[in-house]
C-alpha positions in Angstrom: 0.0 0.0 0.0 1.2 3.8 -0.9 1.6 5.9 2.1 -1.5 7.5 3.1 -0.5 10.8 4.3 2.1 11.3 1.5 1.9 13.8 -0.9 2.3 10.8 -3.3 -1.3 10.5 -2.2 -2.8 13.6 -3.3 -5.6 13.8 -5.2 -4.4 14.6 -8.7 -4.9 18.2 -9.4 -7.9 19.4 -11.7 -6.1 19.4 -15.3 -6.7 22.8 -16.4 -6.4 23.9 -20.8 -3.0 24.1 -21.9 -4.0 27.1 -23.7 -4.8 28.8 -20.1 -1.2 27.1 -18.8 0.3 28.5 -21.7 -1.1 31.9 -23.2 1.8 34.4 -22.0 4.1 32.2 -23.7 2.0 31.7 -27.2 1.9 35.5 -27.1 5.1 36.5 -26.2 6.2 33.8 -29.3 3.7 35.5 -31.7 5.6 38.9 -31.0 8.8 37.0 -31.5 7.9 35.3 -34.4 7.0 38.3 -35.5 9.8 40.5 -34.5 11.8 37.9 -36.2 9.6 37.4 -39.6 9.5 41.0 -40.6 13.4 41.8 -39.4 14.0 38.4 -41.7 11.8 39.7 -44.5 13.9 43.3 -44.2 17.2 42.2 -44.7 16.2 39.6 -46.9 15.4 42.2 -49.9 11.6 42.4 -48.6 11.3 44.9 -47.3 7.7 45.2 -48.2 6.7 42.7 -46.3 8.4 43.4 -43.3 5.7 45.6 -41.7 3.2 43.1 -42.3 4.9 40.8 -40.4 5.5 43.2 -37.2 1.8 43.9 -37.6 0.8 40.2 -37.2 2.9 40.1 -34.2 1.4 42.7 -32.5 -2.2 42.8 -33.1 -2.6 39.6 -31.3 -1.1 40.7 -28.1 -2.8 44.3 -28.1 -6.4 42.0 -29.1 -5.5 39.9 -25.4 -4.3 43.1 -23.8 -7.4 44.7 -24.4 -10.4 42.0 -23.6 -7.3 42.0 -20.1 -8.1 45.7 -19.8 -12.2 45.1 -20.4 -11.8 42.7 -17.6 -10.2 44.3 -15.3 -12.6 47.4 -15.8 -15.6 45.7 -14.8 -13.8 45.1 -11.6 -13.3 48.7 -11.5 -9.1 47.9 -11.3 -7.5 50.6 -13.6 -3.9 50.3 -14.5 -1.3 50.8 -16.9 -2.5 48.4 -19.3 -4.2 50.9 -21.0 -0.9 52.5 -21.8 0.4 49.3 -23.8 -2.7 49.2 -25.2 -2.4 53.2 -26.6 1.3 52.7 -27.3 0.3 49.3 -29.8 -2.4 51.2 -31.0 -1.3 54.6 -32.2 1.8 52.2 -33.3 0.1 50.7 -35.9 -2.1 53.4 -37.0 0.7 55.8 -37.2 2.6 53.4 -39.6 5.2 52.3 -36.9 4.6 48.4 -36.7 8.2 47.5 -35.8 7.6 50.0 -32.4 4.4 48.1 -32.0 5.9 45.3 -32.3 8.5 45.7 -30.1 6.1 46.9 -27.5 4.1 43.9 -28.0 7.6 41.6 -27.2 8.2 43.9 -24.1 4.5 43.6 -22.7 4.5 39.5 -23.4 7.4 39.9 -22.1 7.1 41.6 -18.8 4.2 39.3 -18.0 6.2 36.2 -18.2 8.7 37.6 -16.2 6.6 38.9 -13.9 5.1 35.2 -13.2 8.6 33.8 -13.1 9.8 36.1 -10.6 6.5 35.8 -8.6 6.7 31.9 -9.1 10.4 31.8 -7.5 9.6 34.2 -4.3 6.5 31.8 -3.8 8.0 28.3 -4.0 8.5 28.2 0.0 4.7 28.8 0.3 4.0 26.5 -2.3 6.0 23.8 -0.5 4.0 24.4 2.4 0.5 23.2 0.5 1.8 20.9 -1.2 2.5 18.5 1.9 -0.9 18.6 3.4 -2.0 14.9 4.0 -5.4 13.4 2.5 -5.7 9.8 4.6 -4.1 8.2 8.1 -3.8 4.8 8.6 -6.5 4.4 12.2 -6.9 1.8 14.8 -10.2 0.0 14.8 -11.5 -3.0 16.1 -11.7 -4.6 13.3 -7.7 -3.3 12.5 -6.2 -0.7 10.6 -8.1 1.5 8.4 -7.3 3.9 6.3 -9.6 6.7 6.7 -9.9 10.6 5.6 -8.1 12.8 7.9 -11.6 14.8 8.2 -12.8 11.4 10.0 -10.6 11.5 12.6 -11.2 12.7 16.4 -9.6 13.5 19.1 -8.3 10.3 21.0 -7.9 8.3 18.0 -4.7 6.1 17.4 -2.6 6.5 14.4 -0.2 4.8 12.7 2.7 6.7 11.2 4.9 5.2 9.3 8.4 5.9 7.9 8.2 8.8 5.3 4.8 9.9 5.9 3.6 13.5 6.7 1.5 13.4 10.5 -1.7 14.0 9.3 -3.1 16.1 12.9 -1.6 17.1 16.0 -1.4 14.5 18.6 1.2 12.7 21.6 3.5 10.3 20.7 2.5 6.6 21.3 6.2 5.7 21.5 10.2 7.5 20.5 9.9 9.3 17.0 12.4 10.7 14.5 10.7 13.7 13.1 11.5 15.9 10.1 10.6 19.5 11.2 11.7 21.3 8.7 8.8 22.6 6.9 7.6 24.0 9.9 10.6 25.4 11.7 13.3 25.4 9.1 15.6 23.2 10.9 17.1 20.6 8.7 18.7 18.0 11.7 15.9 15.4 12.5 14.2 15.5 16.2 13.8 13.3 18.2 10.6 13.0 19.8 10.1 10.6 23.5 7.1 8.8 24.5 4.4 11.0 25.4 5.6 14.3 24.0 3.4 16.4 21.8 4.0 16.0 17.9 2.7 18.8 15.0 1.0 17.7 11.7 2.8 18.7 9.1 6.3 16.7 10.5 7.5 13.9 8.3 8.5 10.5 9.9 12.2 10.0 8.9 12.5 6.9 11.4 11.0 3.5 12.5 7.2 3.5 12.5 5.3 5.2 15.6 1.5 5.2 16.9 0.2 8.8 17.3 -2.9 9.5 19.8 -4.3 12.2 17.9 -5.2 15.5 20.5 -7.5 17.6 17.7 -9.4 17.4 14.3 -6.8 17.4 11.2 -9.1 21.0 10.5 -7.8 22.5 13.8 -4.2 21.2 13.8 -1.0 23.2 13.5 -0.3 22.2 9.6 -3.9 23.2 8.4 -3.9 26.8 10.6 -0.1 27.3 8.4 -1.9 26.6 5.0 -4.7 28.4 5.6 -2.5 31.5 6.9 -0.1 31.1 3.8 -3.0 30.9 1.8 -4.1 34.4 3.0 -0.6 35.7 2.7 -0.7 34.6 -0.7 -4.1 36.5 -1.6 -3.8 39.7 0.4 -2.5 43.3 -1.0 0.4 45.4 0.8 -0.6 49.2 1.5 2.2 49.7 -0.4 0.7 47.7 -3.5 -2.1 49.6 -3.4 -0.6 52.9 -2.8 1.2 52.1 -5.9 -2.0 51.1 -7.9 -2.7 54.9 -6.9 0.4 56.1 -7.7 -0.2 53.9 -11.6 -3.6 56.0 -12.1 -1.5 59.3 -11.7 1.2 58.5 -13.7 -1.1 57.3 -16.5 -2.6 60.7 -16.5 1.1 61.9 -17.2 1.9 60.0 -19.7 -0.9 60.2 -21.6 -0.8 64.6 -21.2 2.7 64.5 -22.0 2.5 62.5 -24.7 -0.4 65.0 -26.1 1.9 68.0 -25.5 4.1 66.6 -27.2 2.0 65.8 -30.4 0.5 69.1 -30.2 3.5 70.9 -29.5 5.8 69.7 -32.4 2.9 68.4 -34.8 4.7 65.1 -34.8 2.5 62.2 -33.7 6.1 60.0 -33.5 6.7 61.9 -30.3 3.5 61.1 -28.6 4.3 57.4 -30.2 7.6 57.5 -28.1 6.2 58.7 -25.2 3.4 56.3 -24.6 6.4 53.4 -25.7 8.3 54.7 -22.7 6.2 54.6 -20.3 5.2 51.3 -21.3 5.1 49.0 -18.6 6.1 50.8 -15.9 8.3 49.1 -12.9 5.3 50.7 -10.2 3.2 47.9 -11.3 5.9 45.0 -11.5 8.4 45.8 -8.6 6.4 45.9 -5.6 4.2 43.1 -5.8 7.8 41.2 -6.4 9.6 43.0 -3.8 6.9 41.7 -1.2 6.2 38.6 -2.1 9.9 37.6 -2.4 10.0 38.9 1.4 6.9 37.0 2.2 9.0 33.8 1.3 12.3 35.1 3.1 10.4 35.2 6.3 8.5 32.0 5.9 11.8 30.0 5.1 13.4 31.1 8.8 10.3 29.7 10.4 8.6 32.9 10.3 4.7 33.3 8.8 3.6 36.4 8.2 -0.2 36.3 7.0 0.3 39.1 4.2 2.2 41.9 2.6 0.4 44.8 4.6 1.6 43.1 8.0 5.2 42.6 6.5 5.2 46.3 5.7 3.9 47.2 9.4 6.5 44.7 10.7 9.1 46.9 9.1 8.3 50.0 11.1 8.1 48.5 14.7 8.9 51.1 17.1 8.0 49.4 20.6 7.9 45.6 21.3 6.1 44.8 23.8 6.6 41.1 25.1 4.6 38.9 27.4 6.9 37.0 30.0 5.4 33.2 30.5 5.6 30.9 27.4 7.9 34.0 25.4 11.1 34.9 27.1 10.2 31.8 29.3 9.9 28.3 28.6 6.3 28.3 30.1 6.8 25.6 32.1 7.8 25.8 36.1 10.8 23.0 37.0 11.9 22.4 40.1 15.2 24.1 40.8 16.3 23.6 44.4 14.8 22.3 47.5 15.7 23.4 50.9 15.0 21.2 54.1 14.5 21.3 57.9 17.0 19.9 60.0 16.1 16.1 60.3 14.4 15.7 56.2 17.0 15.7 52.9 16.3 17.0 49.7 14.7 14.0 48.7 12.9 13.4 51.6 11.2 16.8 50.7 10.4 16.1 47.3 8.9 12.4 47.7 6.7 13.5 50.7 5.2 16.8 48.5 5.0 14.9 45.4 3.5 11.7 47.0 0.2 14.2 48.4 0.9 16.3 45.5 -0.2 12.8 43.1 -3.8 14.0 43.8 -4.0 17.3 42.8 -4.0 18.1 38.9 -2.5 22.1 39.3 0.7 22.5 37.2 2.7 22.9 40.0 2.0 19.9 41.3 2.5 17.7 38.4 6.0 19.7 38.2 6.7 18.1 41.4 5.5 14.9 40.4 7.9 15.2 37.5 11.0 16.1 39.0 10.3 13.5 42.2 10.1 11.0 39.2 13.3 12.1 37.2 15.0 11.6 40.3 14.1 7.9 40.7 12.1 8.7 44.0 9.2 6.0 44.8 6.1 7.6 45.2 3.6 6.4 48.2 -0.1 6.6 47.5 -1.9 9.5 49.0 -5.3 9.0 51.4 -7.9 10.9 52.7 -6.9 14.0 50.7 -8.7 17.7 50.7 -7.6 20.2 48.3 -8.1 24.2 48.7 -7.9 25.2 45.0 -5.1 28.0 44.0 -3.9 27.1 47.8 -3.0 24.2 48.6 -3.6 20.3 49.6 -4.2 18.2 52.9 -3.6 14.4 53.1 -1.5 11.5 55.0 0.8 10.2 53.6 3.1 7.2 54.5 0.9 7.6 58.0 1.7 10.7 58.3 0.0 14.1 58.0 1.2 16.1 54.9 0.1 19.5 53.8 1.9 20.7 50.3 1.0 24.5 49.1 2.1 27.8 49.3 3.8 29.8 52.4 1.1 31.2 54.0 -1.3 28.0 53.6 1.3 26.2 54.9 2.3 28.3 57.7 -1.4 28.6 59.1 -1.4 25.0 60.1 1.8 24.2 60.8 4.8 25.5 63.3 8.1 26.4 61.8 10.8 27.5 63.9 13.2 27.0 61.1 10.6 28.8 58.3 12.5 32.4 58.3 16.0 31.1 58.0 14.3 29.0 55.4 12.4 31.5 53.7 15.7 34.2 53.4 17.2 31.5 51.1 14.1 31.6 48.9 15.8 33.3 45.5 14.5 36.3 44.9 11.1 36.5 42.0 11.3 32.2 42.5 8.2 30.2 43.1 8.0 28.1 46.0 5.6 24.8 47.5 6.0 24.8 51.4 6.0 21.1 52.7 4.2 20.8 56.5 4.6 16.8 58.0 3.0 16.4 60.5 2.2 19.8 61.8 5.8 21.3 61.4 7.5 22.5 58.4 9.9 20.3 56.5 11.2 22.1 54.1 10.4 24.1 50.5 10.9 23.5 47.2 11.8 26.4 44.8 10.1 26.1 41.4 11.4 28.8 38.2 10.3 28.9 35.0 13.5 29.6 33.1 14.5 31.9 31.4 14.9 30.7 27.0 18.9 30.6 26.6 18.5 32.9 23.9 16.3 35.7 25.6 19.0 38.1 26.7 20.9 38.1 22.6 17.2 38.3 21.1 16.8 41.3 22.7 20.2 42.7 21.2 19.1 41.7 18.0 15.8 43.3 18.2 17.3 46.2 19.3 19.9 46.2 16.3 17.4 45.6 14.2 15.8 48.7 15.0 13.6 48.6 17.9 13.8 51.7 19.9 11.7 50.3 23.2 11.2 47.1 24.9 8.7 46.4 26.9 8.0 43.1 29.4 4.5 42.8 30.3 3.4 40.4 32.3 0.3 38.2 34.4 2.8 37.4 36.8 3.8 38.4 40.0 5.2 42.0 39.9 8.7 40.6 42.1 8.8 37.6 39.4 8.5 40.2 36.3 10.6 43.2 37.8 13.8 40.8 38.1 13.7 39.0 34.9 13.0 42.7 33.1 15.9 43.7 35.3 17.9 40.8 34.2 17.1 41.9 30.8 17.8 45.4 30.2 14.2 46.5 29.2 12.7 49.8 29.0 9.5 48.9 30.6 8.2 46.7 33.3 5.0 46.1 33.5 3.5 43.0 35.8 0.1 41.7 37.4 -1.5 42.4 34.0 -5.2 41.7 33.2 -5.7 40.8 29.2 -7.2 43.7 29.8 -4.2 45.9 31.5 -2.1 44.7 28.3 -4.1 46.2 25.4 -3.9 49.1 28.1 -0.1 48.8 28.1 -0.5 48.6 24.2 -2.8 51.7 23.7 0.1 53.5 26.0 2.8 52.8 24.1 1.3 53.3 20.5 1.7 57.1 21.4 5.5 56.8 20.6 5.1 54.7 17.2 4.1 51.2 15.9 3.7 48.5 18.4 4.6 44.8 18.1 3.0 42.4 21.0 4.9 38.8 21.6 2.5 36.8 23.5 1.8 32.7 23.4 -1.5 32.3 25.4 -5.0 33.0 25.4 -5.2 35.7 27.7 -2.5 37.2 25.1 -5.0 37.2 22.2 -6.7 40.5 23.0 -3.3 42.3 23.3 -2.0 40.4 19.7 -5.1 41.7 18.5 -4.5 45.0 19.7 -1.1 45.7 18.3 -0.2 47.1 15.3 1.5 43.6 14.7 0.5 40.8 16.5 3.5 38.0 17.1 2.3 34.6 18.0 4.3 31.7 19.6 2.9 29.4 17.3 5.0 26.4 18.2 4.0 25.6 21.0 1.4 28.7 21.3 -2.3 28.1 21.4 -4.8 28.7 18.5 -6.3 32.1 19.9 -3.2 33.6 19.9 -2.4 32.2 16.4 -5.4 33.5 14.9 -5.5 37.0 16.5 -1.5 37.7 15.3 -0.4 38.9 12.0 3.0 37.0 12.7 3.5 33.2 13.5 6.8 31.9 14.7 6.4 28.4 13.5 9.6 27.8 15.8 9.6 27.8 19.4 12.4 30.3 19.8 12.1 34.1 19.2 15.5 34.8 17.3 13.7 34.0 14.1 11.5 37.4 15.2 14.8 39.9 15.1 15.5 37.9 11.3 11.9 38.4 10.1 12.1 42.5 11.2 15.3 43.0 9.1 13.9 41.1 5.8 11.0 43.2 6.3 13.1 46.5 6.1 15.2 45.6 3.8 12.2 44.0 1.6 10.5 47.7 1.8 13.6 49.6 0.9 14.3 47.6 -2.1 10.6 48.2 -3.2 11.0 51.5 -2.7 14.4 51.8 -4.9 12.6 50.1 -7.4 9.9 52.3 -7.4 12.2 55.3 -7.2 14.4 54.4 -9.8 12.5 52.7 -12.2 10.2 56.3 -12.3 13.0 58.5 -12.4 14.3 56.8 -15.1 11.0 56.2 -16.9 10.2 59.6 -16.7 13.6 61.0 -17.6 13.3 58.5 -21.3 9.7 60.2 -21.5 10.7 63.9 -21.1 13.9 62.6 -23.9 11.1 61.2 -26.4 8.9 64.0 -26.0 11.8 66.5 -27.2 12.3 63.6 -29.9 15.6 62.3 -28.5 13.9 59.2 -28.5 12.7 57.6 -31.3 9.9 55.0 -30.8 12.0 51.7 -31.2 14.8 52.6 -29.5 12.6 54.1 -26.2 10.7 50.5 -26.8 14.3 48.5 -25.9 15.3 51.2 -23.5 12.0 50.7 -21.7 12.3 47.2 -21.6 15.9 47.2 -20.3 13.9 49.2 -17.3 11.8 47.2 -16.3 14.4 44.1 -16.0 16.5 46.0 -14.0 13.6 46.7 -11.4 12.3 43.1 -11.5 15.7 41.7 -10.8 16.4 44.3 -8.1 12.8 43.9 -6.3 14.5 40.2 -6.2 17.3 41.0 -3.8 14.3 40.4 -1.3 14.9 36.9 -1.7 18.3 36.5 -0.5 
């Protein structure tokens, strides 16, 4: 059997006309066959043919330029089309059929390597779609069944076998070799353990695996990236459509110039060259290139951004304003030290708390549970338990009454004539579990989430990439947040934040300039949504917070972040230049014609040289 969540599996795409495939090419070969026909007939003593020849190469391109421009009319989009379309047109009717023709070559053309160049900044979004799986292999009674993905449910078992693509999101029935590199852009395989969670759109690279599947294929991590890339992929930069304003003015130029140029020198050649010149013009083609290509730049580091208008916001952040738990932290509390009374040891401590702690299901206590178990520590069963949620727990243990919960619950039913020497050794901004055995303290554990090893250079890098002000907002304690932003160097510390306190924060700080929010959580979705760009921990981040941002890190790291801000400057300068230098030097070959410098044929070649030198510059993006 062929592997069911292969691409090698995919439904055959929907064959489409080879005509529709093909139709830039046939016309850009008409204008060549042309071009070449009626130079061939010149040369080749005649000469009388020739500009029937150009003419046949030309009128079928301006007949599909203008049922294009028809088209595009009833959608009410008005470009500079219509220029190509007056430049073929006064061409021919002004006896000039080799400048038609040569305008037809450059508009056939420019369209083809327009799609090329759009074509090559896709191909890392396209690689994305093309490895969503169709089927999975399911446990049933009855045995394995291959089903459609859109069949299975949470709790359903999966086989995944070598080479495959994980169909959902799920926990690992057993050790894994993954391939994660179209999700994070890490080439090394990882290796996954028993029980650890797993995202769809990994490839299996080793020995087969079971996979419990944890959500429906349409709410995994794999379909939320196609769906954003697909939006990416369909949306419309500011700056695209600030130039499709800018491509209404400058059509109004050409076309006055050109006429003041006619009616100024009574010679309809000049308004001829004029309209050549200005035909395409790089406004139109270097943009759209230009962000795109930086569209895939981003979404090779591991970075989704959902379209060119948040790339373009991206490349103007002047605050970033980052949540604490789950960002600069690993979002996950380990146990770092444990202190004892005189008469326990460490691991007296942490069997007794973990033992009671076996019947609570707070994180903290299955952190405890965890690090007991790492440790190789038998755990008794707990009896006759009662649980204070957010407070603390009450049980015996080993015959012996236990209570396991924070300082003060602890401290109200127990005596501690060693709990303030205790206590002074509690690290400053730490979290701590006080263990009480049979009505006197024992000792405490001290629980930190970590800070990511990477948190202090990300900064730097943000920072050189040119953020002006960072900002740590947090849920947390105020202690906890004031010495990690301490720790870090940033400019604002803000902590014992409602979702509602950060949008605050955010509303604050948009005063100074354009605001980027880092959050990973739930609670962070208001604030994501808030921000002028919205960064999402997507990784390991949940779905609210992936669907409010405008930026995913599909890695669970934030240097990618600092990366995706510099492509996204450097992608809007080079539009820019492009823009910039293609006009000046459009209009400086239109002000040349005009004063009949410039003959039609020769403003034609010129025009086209143009326009591949903004293309291929709007490219830089890519690299």
């Amino acid at each position: 059997m062929s592997s069911p969540a292969s691409t090698s599996d995919q439904p055959a795409p929907v064959a489409r006309p080879w005509l529709a495939d093909n139709f830039s090419n046939l016309l850009a070969g008409i204008a060549v066959l042309g071009l070449a026909g009626g130079t061939a007939f010149w040369f080749g003593g005649q000469p009388q043919l020739a500009p029937i020849a150009w003419a046949a190469g030309t009128a079928p391109v301006l007949l599909a330029l203008l049922v294009q421009i028809v088209s595009s009319l009833r959608r009410g989009d008005v470009g500079l089309d219509v220029v190509a379309a007056l430049s073929m047109s006064a061409a021919l009717a002004f006896g000039e059929p080799l400048a038609g023709n040569v305008v037809a070559l450059m508009y056939a053309g420019g369209q083809l390597l327009e799609t090329f160049a759009a074509g090559r900044a896709r191909r890392e979004m396209i690689a994305l779609l093309g490895r969503v799986a169709k089927t999975a292999l399911v446990y049933r009674p009855a045995g394995l069944e291959e089903r459609p993905i859109t069949e299975i449910i949470p709790g359903d078992r999966l086989l995944i076998r070598q080479g495959e693509v994980l169909p959902v999101d799920g926990v690992a029935a057993g050790p894994a070799d993954l391939d994660l590199s179209a999700l994070t852009g890490e080439s090394l395989p990882a290796h996954i353990a028993e029980g650890d969670d797993v995202l769809s759109g990994s490839t299996a690279v080793g020995a087969s695996f079971d996979l419990v599947a944890s959500r429906p294929a349409a709410q995994s991590t794999y379909a939320g990236i196609v769906r954003l890339v697909e939006a990416a992929q369909s949306s419309k930069a500011p700056m695209v459509r600030l130039a499709d304003r800018y491509a209404m003015a400058f059509l109004v130029l050409t076309v006055a110039l050109s006429a003041a140029a006619w009616l100024l020198s009574g010679d309809p050649l000049r308004a001829l060259a004029v309209l050549v010149v200005a035909t395409p013009c790089p406004l139109i083609l270097a943009v759209p290139v230009a962000i795109i290509s930086g569209l895939s730049r981003t979404a090779r580091i591991g970075v989704l951004v959902k379209g060119g208008g948040v790339l373009e916001t991206l490349a103007r952040v002047h605050t970033a304003i980052l949540d604490k738990t789950g960002t600069l932290t690993h979002g996950q509390a380990r146990v770092t030290s444990i202190l004892a009374a005189p008469g326990y040891g460490e691991d007296d401590v942490l069997r007794l708390a973990a033992s009671l702690d076996q019947a609570s299901g707070h994180v903290v206590a299955t952190a405890l549970v965890e690090a007991a178990q790492a440790r190789g520590l038998m755990l008794s069963l707990p009896q006759r338990t009662s649980e204070t949620p957010g407070e603390g727990i009450m049980g015996i243990v080993d015959g012996q009454n236990l209570i396991v919960g924070g300082r003060a619950f602890v401290a109200a039913h127990t005596s501690h004539p060693q709990g303030q020497s205790l206590d002074a050794a509690i690290p400053v901004g730490a979290m701590s579990v006080s263990l009480g055995v049979d009505g006197t303290l024992a000792g405490i554990v001290i629980l930190q989430d970590k800070l990511r090893d990477d948190a202090g250079s990300v900064l730097a890098d943000l920072r050189a990439a040119g953020v002006a002000r960072i900002v740590l907002a947090s849920g947390d304690r105020n202690d906890i947040v004031a010495a990690i932003g301490a720790r870090l160097g940033v400019d604002r510390i803000a902590g014992e934040l409602t979702p509602e306190g950060k949008v605050a924060v955010i509303r604050d700080e948009a005063r100074a300039g354009t605001v980027m929010m880092v959050g990973d959580g739930v609670n962070d979705a208001p604030a994501l949504a808030a921000a002028d760009v919205g960064v999402a921990m997507g990784a390991r981040g949940t779905a609210a917070s992936s669907e409010a941002a405008g930026v995913v890190l599909l890695v669970d790291q934030l240097a990618p972040l600092a990366q995706a801000i510099v492509i996204a400057r450097r992608t809007r300068t080079i539009a820019l230049q492009s823009v910039v230098v293609g006009l000046g030097l459009s209009l400086a070959a239109m002000l040349a014609a005009a004063f009949g410098y410039l003959p039609p044929v020769q403003g034609a070649l010129l025009q086209e040289a143009i326009d591949v030198a903004v293309i291929l510059n709007a490219l830089r993006a890519l690299r």
